[in-house]
N, C-alpha and C positions, 0 to 999 in steps of 0.2 A: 504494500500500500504506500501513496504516496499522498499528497494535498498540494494539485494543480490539476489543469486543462490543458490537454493535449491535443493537437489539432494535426491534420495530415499536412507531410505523408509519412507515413511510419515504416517508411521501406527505400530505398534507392537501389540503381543499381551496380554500385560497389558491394551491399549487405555489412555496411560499418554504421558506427556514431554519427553521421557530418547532417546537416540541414539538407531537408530536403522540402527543397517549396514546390509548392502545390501552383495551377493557374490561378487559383481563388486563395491565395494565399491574404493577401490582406483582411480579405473575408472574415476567412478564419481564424486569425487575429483579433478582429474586432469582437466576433461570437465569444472567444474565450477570456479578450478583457472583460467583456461585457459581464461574466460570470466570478472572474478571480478579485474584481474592484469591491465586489460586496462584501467578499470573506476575508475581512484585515488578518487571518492567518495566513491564508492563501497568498496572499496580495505577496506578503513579506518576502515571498522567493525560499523563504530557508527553514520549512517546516519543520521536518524530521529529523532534527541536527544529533536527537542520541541514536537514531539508528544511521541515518548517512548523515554525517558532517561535513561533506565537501559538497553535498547536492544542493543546486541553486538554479533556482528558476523565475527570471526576472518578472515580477509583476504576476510571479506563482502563474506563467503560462509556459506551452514548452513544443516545437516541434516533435512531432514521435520519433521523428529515425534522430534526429539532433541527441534526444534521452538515453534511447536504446533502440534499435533495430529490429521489425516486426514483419518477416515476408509474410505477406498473403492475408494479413489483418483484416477483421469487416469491417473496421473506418474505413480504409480503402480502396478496397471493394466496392462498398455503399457509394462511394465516391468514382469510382471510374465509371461503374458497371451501372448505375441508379441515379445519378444525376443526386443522392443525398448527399447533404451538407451536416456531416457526423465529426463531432468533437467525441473523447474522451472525458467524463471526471473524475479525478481517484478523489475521495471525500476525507481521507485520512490515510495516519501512518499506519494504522492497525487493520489488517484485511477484514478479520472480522469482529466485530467492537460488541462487546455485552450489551445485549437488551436496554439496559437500563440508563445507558449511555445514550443512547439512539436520540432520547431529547434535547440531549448537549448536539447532537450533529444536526438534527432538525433546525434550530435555534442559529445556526453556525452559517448553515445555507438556505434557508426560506429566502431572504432579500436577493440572495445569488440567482437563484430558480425563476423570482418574481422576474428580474433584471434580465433574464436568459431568455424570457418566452415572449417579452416585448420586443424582442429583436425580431421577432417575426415579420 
């Protein structure tokens, strides 16, 4: 788990780390600030500092292949094949967060979500 938005393309074709822009690449920029502005954790770039301490992600957004490298992923897929326009959110460092926690991530991303679906 991480806390940021990831936006295509999650694949290039070397199959390394480097940027890989999309034609809608500002696009989806805009879709993922649009999402990471709301979540002052997110926002910060440096969520998960006790599990990765070197991971940073400016404005908590992040190309996918830029992060890590992903052949054949359905962001895009949905995007070559579907004409969709498919971000990524990991909503935390914890893959899967106890029940009772679920309020605090609720609370964390509602303005994120509201902020996401008027970009329509």
């Amino acid at each position: 788990g991480s806390l940021v938005v990831n936006y295509p393309f999650d694949d290039n074709e070397q199959g390394i780390a480097i940027y890989s822009k999309s034609p809608d690449d500002a696009v989806f920029q805009k879709l993922a600030l649009a999402y990471s502005k709301e979540n002052a954790k997110m926002y910060q770039g440096s969520p998960c500092k006790d599990m990765y301490p070197t991971e940073y992600f400016p404005h908590g957004i992040t190309n996918g292949a830029q992060w890590y490298n992903v052949p054949g992923g359905m962001q895009d897929w949905n995007y070559l094949h579907t004409n969709c326009f498919e971000v990524t959110i990991e909503l935390g460092c914890v893959k899967y967060p106890k029940a009772e926690e679920l309020p605090k991530y609720w609370a964390q991303n509602r303005r994120s979500l509201l902020q996401f679906m008027k970009q329509v």
